[in-house]
HTML snippet that shows the backbone in 3Dmol.js (N, CA, C, O; Angstrom):
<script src="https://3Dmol.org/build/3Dmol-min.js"></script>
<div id="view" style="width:600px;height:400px;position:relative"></div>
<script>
const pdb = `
ATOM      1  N   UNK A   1      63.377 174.236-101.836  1.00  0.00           N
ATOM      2  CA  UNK A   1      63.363 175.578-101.317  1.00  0.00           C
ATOM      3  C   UNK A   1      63.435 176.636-102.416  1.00  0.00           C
ATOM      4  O   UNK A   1      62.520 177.430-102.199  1.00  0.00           O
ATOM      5  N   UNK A   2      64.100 176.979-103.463  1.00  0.00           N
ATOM      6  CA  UNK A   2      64.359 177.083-104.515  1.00  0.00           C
ATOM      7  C   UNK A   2      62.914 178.036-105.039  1.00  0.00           C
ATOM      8  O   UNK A   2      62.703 179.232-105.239  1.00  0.00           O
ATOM      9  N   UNK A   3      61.918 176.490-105.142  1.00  0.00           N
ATOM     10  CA  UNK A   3      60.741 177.130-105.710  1.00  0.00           C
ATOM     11  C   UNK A   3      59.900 177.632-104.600  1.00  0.00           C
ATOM     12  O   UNK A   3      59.097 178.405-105.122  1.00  0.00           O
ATOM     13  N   UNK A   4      59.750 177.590-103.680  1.00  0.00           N
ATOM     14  CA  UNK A   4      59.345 178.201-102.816  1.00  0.00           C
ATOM     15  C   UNK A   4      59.406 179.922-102.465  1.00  0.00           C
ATOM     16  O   UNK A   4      58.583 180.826-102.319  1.00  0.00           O
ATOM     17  N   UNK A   5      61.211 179.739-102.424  1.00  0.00           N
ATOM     18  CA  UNK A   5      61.677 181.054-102.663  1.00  0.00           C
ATOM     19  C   UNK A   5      61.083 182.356-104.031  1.00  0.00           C
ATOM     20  O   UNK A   5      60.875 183.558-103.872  1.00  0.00           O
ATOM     21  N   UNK A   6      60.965 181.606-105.164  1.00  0.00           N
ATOM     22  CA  UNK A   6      60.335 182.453-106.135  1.00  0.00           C
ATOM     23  C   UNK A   6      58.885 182.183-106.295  1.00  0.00           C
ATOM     24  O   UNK A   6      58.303 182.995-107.014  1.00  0.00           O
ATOM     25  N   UNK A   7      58.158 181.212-105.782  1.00  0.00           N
ATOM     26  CA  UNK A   7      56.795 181.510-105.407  1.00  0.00           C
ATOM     27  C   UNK A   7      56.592 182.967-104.384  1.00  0.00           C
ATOM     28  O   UNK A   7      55.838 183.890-104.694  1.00  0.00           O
ATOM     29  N   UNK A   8      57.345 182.937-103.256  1.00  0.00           N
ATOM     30  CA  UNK A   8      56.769 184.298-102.618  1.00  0.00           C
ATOM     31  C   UNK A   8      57.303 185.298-103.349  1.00  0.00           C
ATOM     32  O   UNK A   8      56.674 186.355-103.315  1.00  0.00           O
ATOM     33  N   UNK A   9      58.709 185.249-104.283  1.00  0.00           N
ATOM     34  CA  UNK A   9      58.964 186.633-104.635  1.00  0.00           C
ATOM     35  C   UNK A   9      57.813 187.024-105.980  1.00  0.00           C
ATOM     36  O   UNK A   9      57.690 188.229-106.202  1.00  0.00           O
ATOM     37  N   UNK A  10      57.180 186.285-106.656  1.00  0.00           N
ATOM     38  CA  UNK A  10      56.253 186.580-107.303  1.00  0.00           C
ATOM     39  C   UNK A  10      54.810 187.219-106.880  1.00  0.00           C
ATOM     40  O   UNK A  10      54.143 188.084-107.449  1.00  0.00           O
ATOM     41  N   UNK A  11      54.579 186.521-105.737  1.00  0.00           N
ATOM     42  CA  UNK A  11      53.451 186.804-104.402  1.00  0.00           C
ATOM     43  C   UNK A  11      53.780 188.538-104.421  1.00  0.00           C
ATOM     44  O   UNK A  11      52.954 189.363-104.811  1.00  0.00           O
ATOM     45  N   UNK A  12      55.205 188.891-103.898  1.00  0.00           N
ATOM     46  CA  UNK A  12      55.788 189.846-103.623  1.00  0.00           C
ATOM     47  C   UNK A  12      55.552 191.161-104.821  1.00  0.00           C
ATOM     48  O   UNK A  12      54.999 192.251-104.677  1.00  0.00           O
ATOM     49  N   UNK A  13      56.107 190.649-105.826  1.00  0.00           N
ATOM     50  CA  UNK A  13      56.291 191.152-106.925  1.00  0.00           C
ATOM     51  C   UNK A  13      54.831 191.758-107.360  1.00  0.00           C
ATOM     52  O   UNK A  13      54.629 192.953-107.573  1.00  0.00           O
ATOM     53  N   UNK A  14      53.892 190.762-107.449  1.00  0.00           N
ATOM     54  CA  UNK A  14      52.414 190.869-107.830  1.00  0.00           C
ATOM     55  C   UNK A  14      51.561 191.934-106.818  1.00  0.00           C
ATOM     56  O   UNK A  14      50.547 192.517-107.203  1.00  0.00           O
ATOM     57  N   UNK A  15      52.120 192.088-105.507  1.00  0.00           N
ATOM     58  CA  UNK A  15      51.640 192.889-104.544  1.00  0.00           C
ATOM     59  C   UNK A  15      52.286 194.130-104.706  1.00  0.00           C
ATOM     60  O   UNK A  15      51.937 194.985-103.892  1.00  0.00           O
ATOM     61  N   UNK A  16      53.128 194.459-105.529  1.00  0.00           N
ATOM     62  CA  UNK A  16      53.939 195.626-105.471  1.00  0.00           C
ATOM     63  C   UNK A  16      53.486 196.252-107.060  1.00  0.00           C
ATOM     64  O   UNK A  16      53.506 197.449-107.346  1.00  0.00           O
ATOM     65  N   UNK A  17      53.190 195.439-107.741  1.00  0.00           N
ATOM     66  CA  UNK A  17      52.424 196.115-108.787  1.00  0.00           C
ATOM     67  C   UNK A  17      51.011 196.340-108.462  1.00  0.00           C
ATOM     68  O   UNK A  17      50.307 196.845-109.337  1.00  0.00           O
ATOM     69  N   UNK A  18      50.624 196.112-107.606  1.00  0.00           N
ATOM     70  CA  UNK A  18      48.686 196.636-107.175  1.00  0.00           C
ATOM     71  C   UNK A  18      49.194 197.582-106.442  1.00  0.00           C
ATOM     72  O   UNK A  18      48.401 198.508-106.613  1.00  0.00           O
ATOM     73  N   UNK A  19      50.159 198.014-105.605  1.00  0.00           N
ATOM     74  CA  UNK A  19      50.358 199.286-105.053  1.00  0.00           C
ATOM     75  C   UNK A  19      50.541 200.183-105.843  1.00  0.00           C
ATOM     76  O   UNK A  19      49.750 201.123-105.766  1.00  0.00           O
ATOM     77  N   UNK A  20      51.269 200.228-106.544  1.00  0.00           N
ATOM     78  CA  UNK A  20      52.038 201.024-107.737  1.00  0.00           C
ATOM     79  C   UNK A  20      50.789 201.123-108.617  1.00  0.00           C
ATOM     80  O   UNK A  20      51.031 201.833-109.593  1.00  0.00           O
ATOM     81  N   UNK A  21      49.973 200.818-108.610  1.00  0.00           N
ATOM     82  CA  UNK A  21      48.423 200.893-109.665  1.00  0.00           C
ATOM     83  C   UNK A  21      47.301 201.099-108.567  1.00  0.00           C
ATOM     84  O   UNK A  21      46.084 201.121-108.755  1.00  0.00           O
ATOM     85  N   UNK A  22      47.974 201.240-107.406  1.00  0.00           N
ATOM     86  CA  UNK A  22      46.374 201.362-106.724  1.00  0.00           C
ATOM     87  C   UNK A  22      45.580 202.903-106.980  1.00  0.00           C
ATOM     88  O   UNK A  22      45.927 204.081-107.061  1.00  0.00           O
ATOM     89  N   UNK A  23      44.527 202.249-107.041  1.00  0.00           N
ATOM     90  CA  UNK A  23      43.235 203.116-106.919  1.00  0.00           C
ATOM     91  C   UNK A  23      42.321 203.391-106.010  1.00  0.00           C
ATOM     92  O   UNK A  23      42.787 203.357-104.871  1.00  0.00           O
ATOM     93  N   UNK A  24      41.118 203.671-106.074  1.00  0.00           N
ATOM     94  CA  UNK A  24      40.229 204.077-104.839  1.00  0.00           C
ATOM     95  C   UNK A  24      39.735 202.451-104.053  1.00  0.00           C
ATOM     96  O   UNK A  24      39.429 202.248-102.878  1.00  0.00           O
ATOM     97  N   UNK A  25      39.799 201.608-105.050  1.00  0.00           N
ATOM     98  CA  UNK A  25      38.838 200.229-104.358  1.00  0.00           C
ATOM     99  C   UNK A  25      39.836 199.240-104.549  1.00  0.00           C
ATOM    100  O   UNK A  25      39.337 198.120-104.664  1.00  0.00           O
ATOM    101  N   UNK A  26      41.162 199.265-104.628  1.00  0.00           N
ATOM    102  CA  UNK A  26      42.449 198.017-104.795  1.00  0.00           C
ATOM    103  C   UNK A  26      42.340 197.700-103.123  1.00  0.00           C
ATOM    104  O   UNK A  26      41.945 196.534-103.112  1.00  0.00           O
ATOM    105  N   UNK A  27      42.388 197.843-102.655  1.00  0.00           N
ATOM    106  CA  UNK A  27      42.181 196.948-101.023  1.00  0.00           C
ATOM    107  C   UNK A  27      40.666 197.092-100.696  1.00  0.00           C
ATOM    108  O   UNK A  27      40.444 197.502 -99.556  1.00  0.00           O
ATOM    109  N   UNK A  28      39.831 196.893-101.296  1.00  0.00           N
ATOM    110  CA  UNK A  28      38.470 196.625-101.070  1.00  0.00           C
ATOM    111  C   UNK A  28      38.165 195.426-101.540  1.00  0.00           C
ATOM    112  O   UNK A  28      38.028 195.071-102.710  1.00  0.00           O
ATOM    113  N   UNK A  29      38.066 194.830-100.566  1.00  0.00           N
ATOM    114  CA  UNK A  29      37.678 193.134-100.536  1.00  0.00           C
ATOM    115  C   UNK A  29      35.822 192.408-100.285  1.00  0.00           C
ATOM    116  O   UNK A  29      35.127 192.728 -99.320  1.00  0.00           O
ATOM    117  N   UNK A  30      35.325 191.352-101.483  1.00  0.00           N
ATOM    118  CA  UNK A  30      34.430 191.221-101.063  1.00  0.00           C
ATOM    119  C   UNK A  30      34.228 190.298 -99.761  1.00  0.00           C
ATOM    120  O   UNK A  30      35.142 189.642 -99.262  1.00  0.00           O
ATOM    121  N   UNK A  31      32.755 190.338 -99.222  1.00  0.00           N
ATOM    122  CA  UNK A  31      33.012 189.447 -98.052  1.00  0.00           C
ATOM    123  C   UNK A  31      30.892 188.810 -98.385  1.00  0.00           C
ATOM    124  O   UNK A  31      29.940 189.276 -99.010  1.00  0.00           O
ATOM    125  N   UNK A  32      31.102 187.759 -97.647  1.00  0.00           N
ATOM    126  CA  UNK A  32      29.613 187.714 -98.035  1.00  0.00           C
ATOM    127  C   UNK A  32      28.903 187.627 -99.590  1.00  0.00           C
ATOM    128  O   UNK A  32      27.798 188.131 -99.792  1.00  0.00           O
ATOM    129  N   UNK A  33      29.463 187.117-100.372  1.00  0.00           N
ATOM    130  CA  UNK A  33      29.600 187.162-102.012  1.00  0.00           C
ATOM    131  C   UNK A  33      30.277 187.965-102.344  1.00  0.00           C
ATOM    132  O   UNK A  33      31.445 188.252-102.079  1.00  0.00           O
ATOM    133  N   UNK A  34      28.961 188.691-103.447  1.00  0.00           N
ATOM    134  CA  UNK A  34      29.639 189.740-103.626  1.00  0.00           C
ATOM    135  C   UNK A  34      28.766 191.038-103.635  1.00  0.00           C
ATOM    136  O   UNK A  34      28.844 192.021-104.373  1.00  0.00           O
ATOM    137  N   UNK A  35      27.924 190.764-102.619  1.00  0.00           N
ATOM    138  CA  UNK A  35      26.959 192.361-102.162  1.00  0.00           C
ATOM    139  C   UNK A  35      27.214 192.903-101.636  1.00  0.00           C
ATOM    140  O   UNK A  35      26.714 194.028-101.648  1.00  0.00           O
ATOM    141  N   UNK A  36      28.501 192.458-100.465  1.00  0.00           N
ATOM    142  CA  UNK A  36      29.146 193.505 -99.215  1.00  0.00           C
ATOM    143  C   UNK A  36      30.738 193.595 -99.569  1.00  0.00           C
ATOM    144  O   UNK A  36      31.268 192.496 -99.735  1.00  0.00           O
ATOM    145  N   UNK A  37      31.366 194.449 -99.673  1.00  0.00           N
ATOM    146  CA  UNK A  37      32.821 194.663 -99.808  1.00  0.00           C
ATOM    147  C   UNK A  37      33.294 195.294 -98.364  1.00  0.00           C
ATOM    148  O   UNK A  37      32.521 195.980 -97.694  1.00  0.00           O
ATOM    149  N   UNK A  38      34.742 194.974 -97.918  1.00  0.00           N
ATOM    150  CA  UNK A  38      34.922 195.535 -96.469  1.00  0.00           C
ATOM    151  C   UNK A  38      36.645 195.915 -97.074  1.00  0.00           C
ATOM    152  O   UNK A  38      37.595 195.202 -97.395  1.00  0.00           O
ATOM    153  N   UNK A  39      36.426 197.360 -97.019  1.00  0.00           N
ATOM    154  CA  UNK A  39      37.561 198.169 -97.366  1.00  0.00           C
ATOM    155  C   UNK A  39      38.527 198.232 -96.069  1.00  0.00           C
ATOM    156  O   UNK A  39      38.147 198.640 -94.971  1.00  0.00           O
ATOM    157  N   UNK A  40      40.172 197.648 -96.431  1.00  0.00           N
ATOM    158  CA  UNK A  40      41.181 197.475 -95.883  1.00  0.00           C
ATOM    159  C   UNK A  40      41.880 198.712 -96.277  1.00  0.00           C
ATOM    160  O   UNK A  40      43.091 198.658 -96.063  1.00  0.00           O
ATOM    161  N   UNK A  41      41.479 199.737 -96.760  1.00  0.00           N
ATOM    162  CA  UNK A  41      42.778 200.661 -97.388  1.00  0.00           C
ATOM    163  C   UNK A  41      43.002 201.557 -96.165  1.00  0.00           C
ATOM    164  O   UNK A  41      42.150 202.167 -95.519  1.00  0.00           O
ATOM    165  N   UNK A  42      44.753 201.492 -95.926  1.00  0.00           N
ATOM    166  CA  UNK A  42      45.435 202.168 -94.285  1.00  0.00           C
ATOM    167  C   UNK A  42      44.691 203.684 -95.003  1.00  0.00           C
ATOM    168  O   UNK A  42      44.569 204.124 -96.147  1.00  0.00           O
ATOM    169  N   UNK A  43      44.364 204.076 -93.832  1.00  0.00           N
ATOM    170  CA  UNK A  43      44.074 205.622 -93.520  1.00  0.00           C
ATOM    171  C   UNK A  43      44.774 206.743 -93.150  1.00  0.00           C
ATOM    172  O   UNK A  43      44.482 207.927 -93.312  1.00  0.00           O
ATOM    173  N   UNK A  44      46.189 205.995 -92.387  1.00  0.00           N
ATOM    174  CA  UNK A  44      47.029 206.626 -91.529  1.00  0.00           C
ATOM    175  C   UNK A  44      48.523 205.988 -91.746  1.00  0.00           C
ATOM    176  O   UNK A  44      48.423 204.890 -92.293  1.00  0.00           O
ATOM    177  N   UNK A  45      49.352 206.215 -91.581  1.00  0.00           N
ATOM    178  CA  UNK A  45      50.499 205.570 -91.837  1.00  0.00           C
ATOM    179  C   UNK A  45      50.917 204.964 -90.906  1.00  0.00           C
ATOM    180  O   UNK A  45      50.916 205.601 -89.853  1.00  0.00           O
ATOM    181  N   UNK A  46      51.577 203.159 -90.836  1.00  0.00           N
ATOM    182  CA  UNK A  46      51.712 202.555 -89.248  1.00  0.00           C
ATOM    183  C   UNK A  46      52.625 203.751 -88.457  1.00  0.00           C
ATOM    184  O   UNK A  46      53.491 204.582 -88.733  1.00  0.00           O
ATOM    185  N   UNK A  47      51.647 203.154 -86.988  1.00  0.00           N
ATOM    186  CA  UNK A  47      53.049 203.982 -85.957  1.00  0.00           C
ATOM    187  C   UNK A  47      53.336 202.788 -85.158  1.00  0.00           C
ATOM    188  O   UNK A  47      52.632 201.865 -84.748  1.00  0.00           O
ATOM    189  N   UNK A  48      55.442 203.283 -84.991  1.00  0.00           N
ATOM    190  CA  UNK A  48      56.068 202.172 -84.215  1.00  0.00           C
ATOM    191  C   UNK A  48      56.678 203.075 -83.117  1.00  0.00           C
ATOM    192  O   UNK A  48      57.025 204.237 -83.326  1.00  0.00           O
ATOM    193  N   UNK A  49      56.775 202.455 -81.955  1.00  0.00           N
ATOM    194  CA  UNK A  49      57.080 203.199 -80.590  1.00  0.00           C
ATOM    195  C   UNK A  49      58.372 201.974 -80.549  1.00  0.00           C
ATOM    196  O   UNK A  49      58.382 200.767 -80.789  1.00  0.00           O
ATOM    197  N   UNK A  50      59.602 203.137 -80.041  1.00  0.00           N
ATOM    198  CA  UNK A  50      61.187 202.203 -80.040  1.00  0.00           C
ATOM    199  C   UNK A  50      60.680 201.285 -78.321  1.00  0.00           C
ATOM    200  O   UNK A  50      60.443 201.598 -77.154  1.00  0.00           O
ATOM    201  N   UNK A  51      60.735 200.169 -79.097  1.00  0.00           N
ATOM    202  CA  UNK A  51      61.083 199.318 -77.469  1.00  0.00           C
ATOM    203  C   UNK A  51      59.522 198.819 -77.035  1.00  0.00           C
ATOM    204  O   UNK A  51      59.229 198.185 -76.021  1.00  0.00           O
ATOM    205  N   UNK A  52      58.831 199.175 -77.839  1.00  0.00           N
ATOM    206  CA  UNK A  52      57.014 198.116 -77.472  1.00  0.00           C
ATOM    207  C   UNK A  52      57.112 196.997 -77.989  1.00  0.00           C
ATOM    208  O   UNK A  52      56.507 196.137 -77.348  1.00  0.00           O
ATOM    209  N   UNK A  53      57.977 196.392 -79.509  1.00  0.00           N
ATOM    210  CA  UNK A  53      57.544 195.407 -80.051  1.00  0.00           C
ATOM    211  C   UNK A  53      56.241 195.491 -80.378  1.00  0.00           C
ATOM    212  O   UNK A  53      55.585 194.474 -80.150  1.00  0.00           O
ATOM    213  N   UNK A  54      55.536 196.642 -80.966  1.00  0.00           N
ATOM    214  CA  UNK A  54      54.318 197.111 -81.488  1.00  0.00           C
ATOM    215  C   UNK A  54      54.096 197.612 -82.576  1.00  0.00           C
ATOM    216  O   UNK A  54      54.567 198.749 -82.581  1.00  0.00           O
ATOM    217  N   UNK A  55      53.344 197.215 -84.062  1.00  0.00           N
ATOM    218  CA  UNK A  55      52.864 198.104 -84.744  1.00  0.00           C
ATOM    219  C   UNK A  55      51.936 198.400 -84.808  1.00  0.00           C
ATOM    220  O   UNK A  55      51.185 197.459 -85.067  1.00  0.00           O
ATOM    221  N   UNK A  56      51.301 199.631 -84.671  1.00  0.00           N
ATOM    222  CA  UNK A  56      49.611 200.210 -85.187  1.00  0.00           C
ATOM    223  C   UNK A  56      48.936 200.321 -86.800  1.00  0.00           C
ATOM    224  O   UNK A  56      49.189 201.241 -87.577  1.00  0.00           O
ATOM    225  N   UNK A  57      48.310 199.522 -86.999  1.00  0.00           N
ATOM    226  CA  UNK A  57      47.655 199.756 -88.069  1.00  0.00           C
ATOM    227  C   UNK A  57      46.211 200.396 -88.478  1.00  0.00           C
ATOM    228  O   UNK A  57      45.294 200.001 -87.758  1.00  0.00           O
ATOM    229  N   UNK A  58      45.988 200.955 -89.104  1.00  0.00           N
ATOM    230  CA  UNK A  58      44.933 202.000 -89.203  1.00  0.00           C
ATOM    231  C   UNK A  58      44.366 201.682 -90.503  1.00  0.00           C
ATOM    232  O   UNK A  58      44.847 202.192 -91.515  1.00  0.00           O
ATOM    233  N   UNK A  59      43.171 200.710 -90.572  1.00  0.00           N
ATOM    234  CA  UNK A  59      42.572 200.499 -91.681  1.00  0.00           C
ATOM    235  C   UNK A  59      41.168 201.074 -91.744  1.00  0.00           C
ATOM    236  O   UNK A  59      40.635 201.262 -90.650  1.00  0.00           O
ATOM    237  N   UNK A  60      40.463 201.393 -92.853  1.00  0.00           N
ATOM    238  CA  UNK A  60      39.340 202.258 -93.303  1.00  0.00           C
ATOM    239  C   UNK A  60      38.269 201.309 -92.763  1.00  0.00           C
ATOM    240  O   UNK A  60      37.120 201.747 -92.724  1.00  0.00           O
ATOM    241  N   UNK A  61      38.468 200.260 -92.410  1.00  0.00           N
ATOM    242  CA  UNK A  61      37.246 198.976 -92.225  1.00  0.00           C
ATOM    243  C   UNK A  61      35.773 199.138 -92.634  1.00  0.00           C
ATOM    244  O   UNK A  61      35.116 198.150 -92.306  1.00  0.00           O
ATOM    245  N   UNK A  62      35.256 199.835 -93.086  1.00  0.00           N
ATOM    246  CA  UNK A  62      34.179 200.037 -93.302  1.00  0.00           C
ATOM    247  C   UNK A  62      33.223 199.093 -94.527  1.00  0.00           C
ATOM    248  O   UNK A  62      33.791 198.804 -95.580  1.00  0.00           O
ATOM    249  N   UNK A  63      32.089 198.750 -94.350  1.00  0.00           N
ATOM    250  CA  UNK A  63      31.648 197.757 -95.294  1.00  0.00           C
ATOM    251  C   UNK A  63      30.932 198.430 -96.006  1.00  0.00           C
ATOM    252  O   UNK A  63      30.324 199.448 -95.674  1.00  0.00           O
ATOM    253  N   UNK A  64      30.954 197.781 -97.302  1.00  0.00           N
ATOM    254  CA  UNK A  64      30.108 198.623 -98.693  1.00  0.00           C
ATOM    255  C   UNK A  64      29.755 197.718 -99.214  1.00  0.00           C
ATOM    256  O   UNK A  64      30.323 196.637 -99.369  1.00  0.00           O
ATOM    257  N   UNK A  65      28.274 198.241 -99.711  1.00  0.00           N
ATOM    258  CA  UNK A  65      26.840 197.717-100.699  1.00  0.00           C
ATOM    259  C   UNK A  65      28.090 198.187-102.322  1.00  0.00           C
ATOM    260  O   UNK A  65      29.004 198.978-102.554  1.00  0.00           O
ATOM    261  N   UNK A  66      27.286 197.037-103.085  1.00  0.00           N
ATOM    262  CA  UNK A  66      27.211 197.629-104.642  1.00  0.00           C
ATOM    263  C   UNK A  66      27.016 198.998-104.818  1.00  0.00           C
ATOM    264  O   UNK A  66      25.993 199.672-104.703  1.00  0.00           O
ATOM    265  N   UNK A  67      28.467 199.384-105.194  1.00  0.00           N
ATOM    266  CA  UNK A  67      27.678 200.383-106.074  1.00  0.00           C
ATOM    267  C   UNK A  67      28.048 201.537-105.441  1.00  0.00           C
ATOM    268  O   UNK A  67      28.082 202.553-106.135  1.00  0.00           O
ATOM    269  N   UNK A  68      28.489 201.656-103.649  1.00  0.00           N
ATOM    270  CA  UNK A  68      29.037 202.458-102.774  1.00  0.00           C
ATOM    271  C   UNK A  68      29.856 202.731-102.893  1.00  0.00           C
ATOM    272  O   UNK A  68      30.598 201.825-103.272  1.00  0.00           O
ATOM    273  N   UNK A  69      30.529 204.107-102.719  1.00  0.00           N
ATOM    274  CA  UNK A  69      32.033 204.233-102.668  1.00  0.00           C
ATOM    275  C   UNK A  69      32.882 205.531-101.593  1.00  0.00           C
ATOM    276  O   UNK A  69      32.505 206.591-101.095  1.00  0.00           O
ATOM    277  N   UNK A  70      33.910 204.919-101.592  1.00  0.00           N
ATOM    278  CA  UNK A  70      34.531 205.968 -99.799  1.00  0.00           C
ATOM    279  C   UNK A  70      35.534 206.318-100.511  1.00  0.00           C
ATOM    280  O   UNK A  70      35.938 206.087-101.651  1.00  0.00           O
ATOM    281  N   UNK A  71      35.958 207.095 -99.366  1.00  0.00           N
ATOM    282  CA  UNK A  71      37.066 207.936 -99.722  1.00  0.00           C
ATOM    283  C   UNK A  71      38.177 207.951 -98.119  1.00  0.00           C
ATOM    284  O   UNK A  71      37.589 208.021 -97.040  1.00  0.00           O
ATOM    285  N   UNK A  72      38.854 207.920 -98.127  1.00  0.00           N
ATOM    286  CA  UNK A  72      40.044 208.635 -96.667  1.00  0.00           C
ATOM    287  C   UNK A  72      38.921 210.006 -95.838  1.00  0.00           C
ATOM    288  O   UNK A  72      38.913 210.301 -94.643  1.00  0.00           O
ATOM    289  N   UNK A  73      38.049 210.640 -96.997  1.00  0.00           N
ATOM    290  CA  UNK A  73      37.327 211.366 -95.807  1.00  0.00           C
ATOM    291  C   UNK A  73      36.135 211.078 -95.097  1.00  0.00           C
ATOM    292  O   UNK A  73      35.567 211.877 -94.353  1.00  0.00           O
ATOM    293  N   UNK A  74      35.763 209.900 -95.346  1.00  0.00           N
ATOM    294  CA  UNK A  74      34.788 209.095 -94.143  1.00  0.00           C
ATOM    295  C   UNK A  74      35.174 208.710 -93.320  1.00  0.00           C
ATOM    296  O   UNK A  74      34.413 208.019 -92.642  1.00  0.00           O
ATOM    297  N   UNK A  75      36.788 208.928 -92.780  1.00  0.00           N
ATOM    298  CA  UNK A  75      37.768 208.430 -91.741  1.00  0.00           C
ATOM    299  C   UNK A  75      37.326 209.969 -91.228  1.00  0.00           C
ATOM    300  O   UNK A  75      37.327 210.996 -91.907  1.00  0.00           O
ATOM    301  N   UNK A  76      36.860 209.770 -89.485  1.00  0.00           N
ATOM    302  CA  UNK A  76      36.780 211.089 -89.170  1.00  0.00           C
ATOM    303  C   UNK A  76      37.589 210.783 -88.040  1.00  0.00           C
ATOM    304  O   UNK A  76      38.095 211.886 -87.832  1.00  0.00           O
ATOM    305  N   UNK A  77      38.058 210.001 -87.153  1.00  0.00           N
ATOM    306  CA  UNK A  77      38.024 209.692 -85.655  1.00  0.00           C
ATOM    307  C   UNK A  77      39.145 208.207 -86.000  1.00  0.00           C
ATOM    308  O   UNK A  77      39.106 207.490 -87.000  1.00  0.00           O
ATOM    309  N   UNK A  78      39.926 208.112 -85.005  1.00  0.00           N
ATOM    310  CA  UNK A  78      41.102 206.726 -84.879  1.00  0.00           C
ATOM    311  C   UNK A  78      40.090 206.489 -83.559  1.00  0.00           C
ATOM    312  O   UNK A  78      39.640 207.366 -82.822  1.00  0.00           O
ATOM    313  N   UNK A  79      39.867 205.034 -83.484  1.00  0.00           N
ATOM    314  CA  UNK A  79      39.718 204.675 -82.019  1.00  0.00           C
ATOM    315  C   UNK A  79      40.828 203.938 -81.426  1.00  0.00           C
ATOM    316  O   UNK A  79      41.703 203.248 -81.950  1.00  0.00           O
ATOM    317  N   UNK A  80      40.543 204.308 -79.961  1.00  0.00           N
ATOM    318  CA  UNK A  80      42.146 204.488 -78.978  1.00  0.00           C
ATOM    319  C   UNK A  80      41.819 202.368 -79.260  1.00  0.00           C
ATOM    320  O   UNK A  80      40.971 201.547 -79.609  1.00  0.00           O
ATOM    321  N   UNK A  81      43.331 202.530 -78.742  1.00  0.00           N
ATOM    322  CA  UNK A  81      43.737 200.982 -78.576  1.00  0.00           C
ATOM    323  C   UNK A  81      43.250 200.032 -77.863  1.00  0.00           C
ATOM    324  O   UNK A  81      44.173 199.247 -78.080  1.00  0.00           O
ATOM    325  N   UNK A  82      42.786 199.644 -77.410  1.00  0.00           N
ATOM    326  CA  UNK A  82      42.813 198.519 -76.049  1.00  0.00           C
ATOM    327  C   UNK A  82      43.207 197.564 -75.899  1.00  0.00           C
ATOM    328  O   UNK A  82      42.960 196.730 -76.771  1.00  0.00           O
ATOM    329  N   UNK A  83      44.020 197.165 -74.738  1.00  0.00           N
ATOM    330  CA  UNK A  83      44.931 196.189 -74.329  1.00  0.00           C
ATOM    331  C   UNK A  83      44.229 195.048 -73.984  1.00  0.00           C
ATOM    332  O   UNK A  83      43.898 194.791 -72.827  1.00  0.00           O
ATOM    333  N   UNK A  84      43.858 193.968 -75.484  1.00  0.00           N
ATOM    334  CA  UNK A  84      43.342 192.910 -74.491  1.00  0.00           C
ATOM    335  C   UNK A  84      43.310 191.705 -75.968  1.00  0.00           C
ATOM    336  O   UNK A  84      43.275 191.999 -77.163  1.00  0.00           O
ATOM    337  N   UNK A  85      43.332 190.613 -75.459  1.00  0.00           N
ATOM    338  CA  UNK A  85      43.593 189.790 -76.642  1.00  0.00           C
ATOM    339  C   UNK A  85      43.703 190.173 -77.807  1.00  0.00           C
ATOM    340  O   UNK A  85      44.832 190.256 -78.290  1.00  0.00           O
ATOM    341  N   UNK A  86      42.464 190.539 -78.635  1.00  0.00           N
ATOM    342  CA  UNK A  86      42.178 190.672 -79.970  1.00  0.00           C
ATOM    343  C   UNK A  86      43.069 191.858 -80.342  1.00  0.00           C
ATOM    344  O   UNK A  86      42.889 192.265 -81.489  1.00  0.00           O
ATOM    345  N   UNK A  87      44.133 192.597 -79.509  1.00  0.00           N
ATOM    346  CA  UNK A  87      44.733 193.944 -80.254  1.00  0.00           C
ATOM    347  C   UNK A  87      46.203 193.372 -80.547  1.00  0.00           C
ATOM    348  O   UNK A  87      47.224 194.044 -80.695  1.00  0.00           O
ATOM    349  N   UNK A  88      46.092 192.163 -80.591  1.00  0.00           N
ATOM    350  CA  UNK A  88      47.583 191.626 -81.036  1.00  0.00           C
ATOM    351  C   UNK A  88      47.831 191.518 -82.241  1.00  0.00           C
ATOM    352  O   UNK A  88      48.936 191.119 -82.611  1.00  0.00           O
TER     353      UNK A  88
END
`;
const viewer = $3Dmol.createViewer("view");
viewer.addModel(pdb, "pdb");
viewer.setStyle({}, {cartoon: {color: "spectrum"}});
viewer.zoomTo();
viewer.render();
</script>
């Protein structure tokens, strides 16, 4: 358990220095090689409602060619929630 324990705090550690250094494309992930990237960076800050057992997350999702690049202002619109499997 031991090493386990400092395997994730390194995991941890290593994720907290890419925040602390993030830039415009640090949560931009490729997908499909590497011609399409699909940007994870939150747009919005989570919201928690007392007593749903719910968090909202608000990611930029948008996919990018080589060479493309976004910003927080291509976020124009949140789409509403819907209650149905996949929003878990």
């Amino acid at each position: 358990m031991p090493k386990i324990g400092k395997a994730i705090d390194e995991k941890i550690g290593a994720f907290n220095t890419m925040i602390a250094n993030e830039g415009p494309s640090t949560f931009v992930f490729p997908v499909y090689g590497q011609d399409i990237s699909l940007n994870m960076t939150m747009t919005k800050a989570p919201v928690t409602a007392v007593g749903s057992d719910l968090i909202e997350l608000y990611f930029n999702g948008l996919f990018a060619g080589k060479g493309e690049t976004q910003t927080i202002d291509d976020i124009t619109t949140y789409p509403a929630r819907m209650e149905h499997s996949l929003s878990e």
